[in-house]
Structures are given as C-alpha cells and as structure tokens.
N, C-alpha and C positions, 0 to 999 in steps of 0.2 A: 377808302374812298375810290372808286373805278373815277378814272382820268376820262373816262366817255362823256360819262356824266355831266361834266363841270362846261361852265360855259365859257363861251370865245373869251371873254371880257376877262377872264382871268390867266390868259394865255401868254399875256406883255408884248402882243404885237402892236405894230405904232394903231393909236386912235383912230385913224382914218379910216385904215384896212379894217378894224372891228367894226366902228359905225356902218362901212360900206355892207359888211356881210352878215350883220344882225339886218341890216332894212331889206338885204334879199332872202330873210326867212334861215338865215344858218346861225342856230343859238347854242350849242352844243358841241363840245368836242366831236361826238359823232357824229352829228350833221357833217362837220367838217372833213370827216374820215370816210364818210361817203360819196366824197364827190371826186370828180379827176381834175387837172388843174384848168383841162379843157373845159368844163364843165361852170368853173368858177369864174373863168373870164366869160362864158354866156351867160352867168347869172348875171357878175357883174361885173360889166365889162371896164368899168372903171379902174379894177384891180389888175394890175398888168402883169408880167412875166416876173420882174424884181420883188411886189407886192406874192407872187406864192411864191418864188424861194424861200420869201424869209417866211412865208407859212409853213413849208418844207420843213426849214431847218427848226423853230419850236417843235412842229410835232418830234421829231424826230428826237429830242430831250425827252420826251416819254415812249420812246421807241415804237412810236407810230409814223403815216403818213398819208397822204392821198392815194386815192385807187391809183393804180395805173392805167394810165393812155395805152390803147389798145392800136396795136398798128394796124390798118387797113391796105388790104390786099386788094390789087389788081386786078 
C-alpha cells in the first residue's frame, strides 16, 4: 500500500486537527505532503504551530513531511 494514498483519518493525529483539515479539502496523505506548514495555517488557520509539529512528527514515522518553507529574500 503507498502511505500517499491513505487518508488523514488514519494518520492518529488528535480529532480536531483531522476534522479541521478534511473540511479544508486535505484528505490524503498527499494532500497533506503537498502543502508547507505555511500553507496550512492559511488553509486553516485554526491549526496552529503545536497542531503541525505533531503533523511533522506523524509524517515523519513514514519518512515523510511538509514542503518546506522557502526563505524570502530581500
């Protein structure tokens, strides 16, 4: 089974943060590995900085993670 595939709900992050990021259209592990973290607090902004660590640290038990945030230059 590809881990892309599979959806949030199966991920055992707390209920909130899954609820919060299924109603912003992210159902998919890769949904999820598509986005930066920046990205998730404008989807939704409800999810705060402690809500994507611990999204961090799940993916990161299947050696995945968010894009990374790209620095902006001067």
């Amino acid at each position: 089974m590809n881990i892309r595939t599979v959806p949030i709900e199966a991920l055992c992050l707390p209920n909130t943060v899954t609820r919060k990021l299924a109603s912003a259209g992210i159902a998919t592990v890769a949904d999820l590995c598509a986005l930066r973290a920046s990205d998730i607090q404008i989807k939704v902004p409800s999810v705060g900085p402690v809500a994507v660590e611990r999204i961090r640290e799940v993916l990161s038990l299947y050696g995945l993670d968010l894009l990374a945030d790209e620095e902006v230059c001067a």
